[in-house]
C-alpha positions as CSV (number, residue, x, y, z in Angstrom):
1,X,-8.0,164.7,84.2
2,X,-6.1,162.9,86.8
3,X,-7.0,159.8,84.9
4,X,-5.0,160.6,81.7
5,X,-1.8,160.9,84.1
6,X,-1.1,156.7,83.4
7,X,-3.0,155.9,80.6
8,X,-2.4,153.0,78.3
9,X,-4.7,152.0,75.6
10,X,-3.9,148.9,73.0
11,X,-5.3,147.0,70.0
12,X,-3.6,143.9,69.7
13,X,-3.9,139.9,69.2
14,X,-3.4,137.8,71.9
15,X,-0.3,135.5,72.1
16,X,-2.3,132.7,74.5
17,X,-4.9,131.8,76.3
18,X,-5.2,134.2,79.3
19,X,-3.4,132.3,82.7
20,X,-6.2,132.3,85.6
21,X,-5.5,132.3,89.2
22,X,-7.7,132.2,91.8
23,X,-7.3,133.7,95.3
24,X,-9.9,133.0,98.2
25,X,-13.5,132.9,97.4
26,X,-14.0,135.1,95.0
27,X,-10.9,137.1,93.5
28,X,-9.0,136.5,90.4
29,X,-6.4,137.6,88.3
30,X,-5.8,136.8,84.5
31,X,-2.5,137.3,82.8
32,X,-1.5,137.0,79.2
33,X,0.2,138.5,76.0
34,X,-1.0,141.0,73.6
35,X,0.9,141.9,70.4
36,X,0.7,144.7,68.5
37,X,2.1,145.8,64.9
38,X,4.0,149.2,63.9
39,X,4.4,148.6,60.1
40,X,6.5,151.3,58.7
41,X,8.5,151.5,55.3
42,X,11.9,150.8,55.4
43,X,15.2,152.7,53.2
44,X,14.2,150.3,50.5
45,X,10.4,151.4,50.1
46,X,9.2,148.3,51.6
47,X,7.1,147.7,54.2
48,X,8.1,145.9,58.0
49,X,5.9,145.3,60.6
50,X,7.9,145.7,64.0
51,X,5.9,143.9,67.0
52,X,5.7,144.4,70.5
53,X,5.1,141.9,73.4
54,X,2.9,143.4,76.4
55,X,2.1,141.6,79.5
56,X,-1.2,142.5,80.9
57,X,-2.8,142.0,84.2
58,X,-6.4,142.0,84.7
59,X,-8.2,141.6,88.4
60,X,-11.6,140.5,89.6
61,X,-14.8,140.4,87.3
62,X,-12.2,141.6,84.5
63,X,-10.0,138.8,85.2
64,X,-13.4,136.6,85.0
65,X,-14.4,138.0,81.4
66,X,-11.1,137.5,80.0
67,X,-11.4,133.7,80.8
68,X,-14.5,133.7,78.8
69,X,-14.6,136.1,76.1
70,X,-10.2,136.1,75.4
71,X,-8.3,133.2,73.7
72,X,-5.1,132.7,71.9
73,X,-5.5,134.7,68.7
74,X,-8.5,137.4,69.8
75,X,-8.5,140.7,68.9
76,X,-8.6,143.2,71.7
77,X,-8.7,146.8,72.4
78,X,-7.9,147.1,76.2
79,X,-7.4,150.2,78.3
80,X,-5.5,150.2,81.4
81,X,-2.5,151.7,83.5
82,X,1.3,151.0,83.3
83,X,3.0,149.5,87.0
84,X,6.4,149.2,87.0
85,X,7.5,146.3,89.5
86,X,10.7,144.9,90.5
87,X,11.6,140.9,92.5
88,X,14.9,139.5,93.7
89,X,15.1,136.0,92.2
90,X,16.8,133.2,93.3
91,X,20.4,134.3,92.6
92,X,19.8,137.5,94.8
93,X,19.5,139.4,91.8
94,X,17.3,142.5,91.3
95,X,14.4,142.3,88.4
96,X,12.1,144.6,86.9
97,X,9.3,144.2,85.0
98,X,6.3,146.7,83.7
99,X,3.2,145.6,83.1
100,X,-0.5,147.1,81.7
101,X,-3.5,146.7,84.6
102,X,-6.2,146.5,82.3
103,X,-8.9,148.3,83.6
104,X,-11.4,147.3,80.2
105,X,-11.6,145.7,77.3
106,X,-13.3,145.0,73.9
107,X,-13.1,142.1,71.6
């Protein structure tokens, strides 16, 4: 149960090609953009699609399977965690950002 505490599953398209970085020998880390659609009908009757952007983090032999299997365009239903992460930038400013550690995936 303690698993279903910070749970985030997803189907969406990717916006790119997932971003690869290598650290050491053997550790990786892919990033990219997946979209996803909530259509709904609006006052009129009609229907709108309203998307959402989701950065997504995946490490090691994850990372390594994105960078063959995931391009700009794929389909994927992922399955991961939200992490909620702040950085001070340049200006001395403050920053947060949230993110989805994808634990799995399926294209």
């Amino acid at each position: 149960m303690n698993n279903l505490r910070n749970t985030v599953s997803l189907i969406g398209h990717l916006g790119k090609d997932p971003i690869i970085t290598q650290f050491g020998d053997k550790n990786s880390v892919a990033r990219f953009s997946v979209a996803t659609n909530d259509p709904y009908k609006d006052k009129k009757g009609e229907w709108v699609s309203n998307t959402t952007w989701h950065n997504v983090v995946a490490w090691g032999k994850t990372a390594e399977l994105c960078e063959k299997l995931l391009k700009k365009g794929s389909e994927v239903v992922l399955e991961g965690k939200l992490v909620n992460d702040s950085y001070e930038t340049k200006e001395g400013d403050t920053r947060y950002k949230t993110e989805i550690s994808m634990r799995e995936f399926m294209v």
